[in-house]
C-alpha positions as a printed Julia matrix, in Angstrom:
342×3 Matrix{Float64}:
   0.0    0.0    0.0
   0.98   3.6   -0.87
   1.56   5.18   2.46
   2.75   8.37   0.62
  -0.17  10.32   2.04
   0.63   9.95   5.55
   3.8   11.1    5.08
   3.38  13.8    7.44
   2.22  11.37  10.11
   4.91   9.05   9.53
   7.67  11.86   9.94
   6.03  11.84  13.67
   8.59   9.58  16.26
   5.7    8.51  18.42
   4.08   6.92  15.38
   6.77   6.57  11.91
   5.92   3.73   9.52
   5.81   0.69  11.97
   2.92   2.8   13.84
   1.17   3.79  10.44
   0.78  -0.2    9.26
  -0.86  -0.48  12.57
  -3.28   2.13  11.77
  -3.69   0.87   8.79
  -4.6   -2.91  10.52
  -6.97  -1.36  13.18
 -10.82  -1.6   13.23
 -12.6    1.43  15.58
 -15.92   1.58  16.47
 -17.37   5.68  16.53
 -20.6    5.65  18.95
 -22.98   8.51  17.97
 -22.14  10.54  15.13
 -23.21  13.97  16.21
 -20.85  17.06  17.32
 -18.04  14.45  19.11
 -18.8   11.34  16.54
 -17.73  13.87  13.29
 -14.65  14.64  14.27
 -13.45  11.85  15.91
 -14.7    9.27  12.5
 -12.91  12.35  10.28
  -9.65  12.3   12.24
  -9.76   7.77  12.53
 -10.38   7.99   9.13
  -7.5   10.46   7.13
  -5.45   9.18  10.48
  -5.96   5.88   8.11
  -7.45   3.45  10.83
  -8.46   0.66   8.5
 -12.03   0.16   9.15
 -14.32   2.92  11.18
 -18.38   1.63  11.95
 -20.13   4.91  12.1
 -23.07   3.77  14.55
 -26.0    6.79  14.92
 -29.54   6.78  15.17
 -30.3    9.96  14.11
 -30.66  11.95  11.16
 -29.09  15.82   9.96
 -30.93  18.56  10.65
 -30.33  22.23   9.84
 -29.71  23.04  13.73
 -26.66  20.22  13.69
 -24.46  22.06  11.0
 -22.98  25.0   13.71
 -21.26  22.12  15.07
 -21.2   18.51  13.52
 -18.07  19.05  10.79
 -19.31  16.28   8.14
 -22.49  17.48   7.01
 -23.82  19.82   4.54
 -27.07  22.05   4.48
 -28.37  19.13   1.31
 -27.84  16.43   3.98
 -30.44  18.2    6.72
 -32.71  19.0    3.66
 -32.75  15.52   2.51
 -33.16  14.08   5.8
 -30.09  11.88   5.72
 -29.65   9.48   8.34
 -26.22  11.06  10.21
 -24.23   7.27   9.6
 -25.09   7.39   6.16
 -24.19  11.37   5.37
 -20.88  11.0    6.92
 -20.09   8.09   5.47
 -20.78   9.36   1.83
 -18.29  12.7    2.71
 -15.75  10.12   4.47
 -15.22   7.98   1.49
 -14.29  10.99  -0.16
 -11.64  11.96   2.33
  -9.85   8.17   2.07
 -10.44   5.84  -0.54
  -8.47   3.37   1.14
 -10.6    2.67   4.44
 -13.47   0.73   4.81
 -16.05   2.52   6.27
 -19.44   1.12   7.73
 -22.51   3.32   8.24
 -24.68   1.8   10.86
 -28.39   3.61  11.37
 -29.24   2.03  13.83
 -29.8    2.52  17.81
 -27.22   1.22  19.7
 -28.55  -0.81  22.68
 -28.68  -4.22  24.75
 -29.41  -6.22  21.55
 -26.96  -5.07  19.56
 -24.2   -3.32  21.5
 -22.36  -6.79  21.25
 -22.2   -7.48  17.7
 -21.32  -3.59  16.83
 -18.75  -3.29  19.44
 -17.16  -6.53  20.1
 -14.93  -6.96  16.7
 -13.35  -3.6   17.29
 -10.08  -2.69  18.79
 -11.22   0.68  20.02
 -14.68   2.04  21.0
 -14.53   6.09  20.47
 -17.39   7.9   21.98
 -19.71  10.09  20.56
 -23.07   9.63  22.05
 -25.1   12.33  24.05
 -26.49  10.35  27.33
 -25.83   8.16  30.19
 -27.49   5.53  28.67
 -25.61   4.54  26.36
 -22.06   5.32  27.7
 -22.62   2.57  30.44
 -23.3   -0.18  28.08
 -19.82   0.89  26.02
 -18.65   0.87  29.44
 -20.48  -2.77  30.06
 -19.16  -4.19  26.81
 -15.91  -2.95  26.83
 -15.29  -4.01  30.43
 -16.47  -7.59  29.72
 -14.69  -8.16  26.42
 -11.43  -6.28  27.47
 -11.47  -3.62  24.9
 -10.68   0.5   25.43
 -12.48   2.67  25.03
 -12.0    6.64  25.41
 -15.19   8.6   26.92
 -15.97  12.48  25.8
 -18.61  15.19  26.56
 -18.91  18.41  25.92
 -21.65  21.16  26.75
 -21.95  24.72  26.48
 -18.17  25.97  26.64
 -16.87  23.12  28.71
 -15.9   19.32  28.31
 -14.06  16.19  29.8
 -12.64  13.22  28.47
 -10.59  10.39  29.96
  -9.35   7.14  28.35
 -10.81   3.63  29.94
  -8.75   0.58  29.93
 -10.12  -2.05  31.37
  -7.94  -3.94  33.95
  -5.44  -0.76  34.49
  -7.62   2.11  34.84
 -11.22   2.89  36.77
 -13.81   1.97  34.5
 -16.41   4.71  33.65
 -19.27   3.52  36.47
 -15.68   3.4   39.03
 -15.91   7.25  38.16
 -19.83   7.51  37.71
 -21.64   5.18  40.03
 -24.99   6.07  38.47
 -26.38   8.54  35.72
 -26.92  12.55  37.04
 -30.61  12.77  37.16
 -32.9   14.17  34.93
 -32.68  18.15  35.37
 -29.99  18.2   37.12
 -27.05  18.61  34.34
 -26.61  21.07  31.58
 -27.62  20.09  28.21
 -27.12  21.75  24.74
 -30.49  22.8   25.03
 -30.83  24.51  28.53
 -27.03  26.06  28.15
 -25.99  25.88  24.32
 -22.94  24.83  23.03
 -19.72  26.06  21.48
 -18.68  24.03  18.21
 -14.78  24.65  19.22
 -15.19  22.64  22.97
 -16.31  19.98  20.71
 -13.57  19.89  18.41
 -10.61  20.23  21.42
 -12.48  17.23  23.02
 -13.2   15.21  20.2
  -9.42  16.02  19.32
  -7.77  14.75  22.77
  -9.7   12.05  22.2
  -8.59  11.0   18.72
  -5.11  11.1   19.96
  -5.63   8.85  23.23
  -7.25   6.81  20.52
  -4.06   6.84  18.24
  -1.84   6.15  21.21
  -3.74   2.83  22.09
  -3.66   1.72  18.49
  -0.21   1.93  17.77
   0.95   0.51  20.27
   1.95   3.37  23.12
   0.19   2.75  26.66
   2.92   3.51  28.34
   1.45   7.39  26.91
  -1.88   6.92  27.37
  -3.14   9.62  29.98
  -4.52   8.47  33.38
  -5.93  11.65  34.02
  -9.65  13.04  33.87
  -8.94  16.03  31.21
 -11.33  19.05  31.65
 -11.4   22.12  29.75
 -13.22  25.43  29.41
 -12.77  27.68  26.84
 -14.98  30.67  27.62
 -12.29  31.22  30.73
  -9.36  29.54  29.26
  -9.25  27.28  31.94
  -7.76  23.58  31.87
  -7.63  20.91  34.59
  -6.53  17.12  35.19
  -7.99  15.24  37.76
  -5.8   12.52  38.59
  -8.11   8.86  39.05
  -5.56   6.68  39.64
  -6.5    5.41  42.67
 -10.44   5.53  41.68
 -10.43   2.02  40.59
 -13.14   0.4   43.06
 -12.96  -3.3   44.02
 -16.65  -2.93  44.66
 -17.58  -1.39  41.18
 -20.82  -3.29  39.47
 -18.84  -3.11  36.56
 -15.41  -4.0   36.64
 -15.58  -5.24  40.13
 -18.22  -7.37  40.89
 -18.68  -7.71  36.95
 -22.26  -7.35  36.76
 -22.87  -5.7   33.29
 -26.45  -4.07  34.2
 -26.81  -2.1   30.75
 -26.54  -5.64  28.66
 -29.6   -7.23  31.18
 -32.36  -7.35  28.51
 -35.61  -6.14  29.04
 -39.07  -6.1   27.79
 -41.58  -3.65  26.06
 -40.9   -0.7   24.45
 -37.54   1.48  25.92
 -38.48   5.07  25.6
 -35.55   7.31  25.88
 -35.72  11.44  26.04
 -33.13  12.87  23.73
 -30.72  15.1   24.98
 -31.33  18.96  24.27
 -33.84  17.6   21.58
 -37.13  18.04  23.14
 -37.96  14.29  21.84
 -38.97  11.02  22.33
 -37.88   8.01  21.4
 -39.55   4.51  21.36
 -38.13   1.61  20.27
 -40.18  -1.53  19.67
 -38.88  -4.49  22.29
 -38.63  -6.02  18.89
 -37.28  -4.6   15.45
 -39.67  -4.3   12.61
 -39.45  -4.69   9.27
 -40.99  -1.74   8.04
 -42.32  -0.85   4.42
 -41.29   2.72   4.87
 -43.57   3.56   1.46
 -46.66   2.06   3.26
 -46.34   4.19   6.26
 -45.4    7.46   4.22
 -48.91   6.35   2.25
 -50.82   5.81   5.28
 -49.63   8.83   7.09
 -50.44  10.64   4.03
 -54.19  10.83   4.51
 -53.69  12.18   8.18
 -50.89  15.2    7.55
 -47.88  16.18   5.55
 -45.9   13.37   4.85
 -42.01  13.54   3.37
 -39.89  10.41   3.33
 -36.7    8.93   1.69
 -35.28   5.2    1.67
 -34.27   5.43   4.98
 -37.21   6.86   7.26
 -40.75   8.4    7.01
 -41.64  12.03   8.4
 -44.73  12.91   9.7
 -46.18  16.18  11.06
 -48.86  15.79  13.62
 -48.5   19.55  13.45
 -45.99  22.01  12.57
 -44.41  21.55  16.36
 -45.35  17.92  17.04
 -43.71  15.34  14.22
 -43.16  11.41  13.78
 -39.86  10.49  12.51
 -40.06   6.27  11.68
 -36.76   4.35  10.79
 -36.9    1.57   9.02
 -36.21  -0.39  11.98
 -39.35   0.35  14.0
 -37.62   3.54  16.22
 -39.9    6.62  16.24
 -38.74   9.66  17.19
 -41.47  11.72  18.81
 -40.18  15.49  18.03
 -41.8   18.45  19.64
 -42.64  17.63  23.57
 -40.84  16.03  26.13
 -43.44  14.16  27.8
 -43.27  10.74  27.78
 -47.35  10.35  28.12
 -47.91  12.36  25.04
 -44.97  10.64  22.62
 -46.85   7.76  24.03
 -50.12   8.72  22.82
 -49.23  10.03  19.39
 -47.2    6.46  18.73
 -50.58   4.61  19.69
 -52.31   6.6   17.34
 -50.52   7.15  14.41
 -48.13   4.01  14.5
 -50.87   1.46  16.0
 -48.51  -0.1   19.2
C-alpha cells in the first residue's frame, strides 16, 4: 500500500511507519455521530485506521451544522440518516478505508455485535445511557475505550482501559438525574469545545492503536474555553474493588428487558420509542398511510410525519420513532398509539 499520504504522520517519532501499518490494521468503532462522533470518525479515518463503523440513530438537521463538521445544508434537507451522510463525505476523504454506516440505535441487543470486533470504542453519544453499556461491553470483552462530553463551553474526556484504569461507572456510580445537568439545550454549546475534546480524544485513541500505553493519559482532562481554563484530575487510585462493573462484573446495561424502551433525547425536546422487537418496516406504506392524516415527506431510509408544525413522527426503518416536539413521555406515548398502531 501507498503510504505516501501519511507522510506527514509518519515523519512523527511517536508513530513513523511501523505505527502507520498499525493504523492501517486497526478496526474502531465511533458511537454517535453527532458534534463528538464527526470529528473523531474524520480524524480515525484520514489518520488511516483501516475500518471505522459509524453507529447513529439519528438523522441531519439544519440546527446540527454549527457544530457537527461532516455534514452539509443538502444532507439536513434531505433528511439523511447522520451514519449514512458522513459516510458518503468520508469515502471521499480516504479511498483506502473501509467505512461502515450503521443507522441504527445502539442498545442491549446489539451493543455486542457492533462493538465486540473492534479494537477501540470512540465515543460520541449524548447520554448516560448509552455510555454505560460501552462501558459494560468494553469491560467484559477487554477492549478501550475513550469517553468524551462536551456542553456549552466546557468538556471532559478520559481514556478507559479495562484492567489498568477505573472503568467509567468506578468514576460515575450512576447517571446525574434528569434536570440536574446542563444540556445543549438549557445552556448551548460552542462548536470549538467539541472539536478540542473530540481532538484529545482521537489522539488517546491513536496512542492505544499503535501501540503506546505507556502514553496513554490516566488523568480526567477538563477544559473550558470561555475562561481559558484547563484541569486534570488525577483517578488513579479511583479504581473500586466494589464497582458493578469492573468489580463485581455485573454488566447491568446488557440485562435485557421487555416492552418498548423510551428514551428522552438530549437537548432535543424528543422522544424516542423503540419496539422491544425490530420491525421490518415498508417505509412507502407508512409514508402512504400517514399521508391521509398530515404532511408526509420520506426517503429510503425513514418516514416524516407532522402531527403539526411543532409535534412530528420520525419512523426508521427499523421500528424507532422519534417523537419530536414535547418532552413528555405520556404524550410521545399517545401520538405512537395513534398514528403508528402499538
Amino acid at each position: 500500500m501507498d503510504l505516501t499520504r501519511y507522510s506527514r504522520q509518519i515523519l512523527f517519532a511517536g508513530i513513523g511507519e511501523d505505527g502507520q501499518r498499525k493504523l492501517l490494521n486497526s478496526r474502531v468503532a465511533v458511537v454517535g455521530m453527532g458534534a463528538l462522533g464527526t470529528v473523531l470518525a474524520n480524524h480515525m479515518v484520514r489518520a488511516g485506521v483501516g475500518f471505522v463503523r459509524l453507529i447513529d440513530r439519528d438523522f441531519v438537521e439544519a440546527s446540527n451544522l454549527q457544530r457537527q463538521m461532516l455534514y452539509t445544508e443538502r444532507h439536513a434537507a434531505d433528511g439523511l440518516p447522520k451514519a449514512i451522510a458522513a459516510a458518503e463525505m468520508l469515502r471521499e476523504v480516504n479511498s483506502q478505508v473501509e467505512i461502515e454506516p450503521i443507522v441504527a440505535d445502539l442498545t442491549w441487543k446489539n451493543a455486542e455485535e457492533l462493538l465486540t470486533d473492534v479494537d477501540l470504542v470512540l465515543d460520541g453519544s449524548d447520554n448516560f445511557q448509552v455510555r454505560f453499556l460501552v462501558n459494560d461491553v468494553c469491560v467484559q470483552h477487554e477492549i478501550p475505550w475513550v469517553y468524551g462530553g462536551g456542553v456549552s463551553a466546557n468538556g471532559m474526556t478520559v481514556p478507559i482501559l479495562p484492567g489498568e484504569t477505573p472503568c467509567l461507572r468506578c468514576l460515575f456510580e450512576s447517571a446525574p438525574a434528569p434536570g440536574t445537568t446542563a444540556t445543549c439545550d438549557t445552556a448551548g454549546v460552542l462548536g470549538p469545545i467539541i472539536h478540542i475534546v473530540a481532538s484529545y480524544q482521537a489522539v488517546e485513541a491513536m496512542k492505544l492503536l499503535v501501540g503506546a500505553q505507556d502514553k496513554v493519559r490516566r488523568t480526567m482532562l477538563n477544559i473550558g474555553i470561555w475562561d481559558s481554563s484547563t484541569s486534570s484530575i488525577d483517578i488513579s487510585k479511583a479504581k473500586r474493588p466494589n464497582c458493578i462493573c469492573c468489580g463485581q462484573r455485573v454488566f447491568e446495561y446488557l440485562n435485557p428487558s421487555t416492552g418498548d424502551e423510551v428514551v428522552s433525547l438530549c437537548g432535543r425536546n424528543s422522544i424516542q420509542i423503540s419496539p422491544s422487537e425490530p420491525w421490518n418496516v415498508d417505509l412507502q406504506a407508512i409514508a402512504d398511510r400517514l399521508l391521509q392524516s398530515g404532511k408526509v415527506e420520506h426517503n429510503k431510509f425513514l418516514v416524516r410525519f407532522y402531527v403539526t408544525d411543532d409535534l412530528r413522527l420520525v419512523i426508521f426503518a427499523d421500528g424507532r420513532v422519534l417523537v419530536q416536539g414535547t418532552d413528555d413521555v405520556s404524550v410521545a406515548r399517545s401520538l405512537y398509539a395513534k398514528y403508528i398502531g402499538m
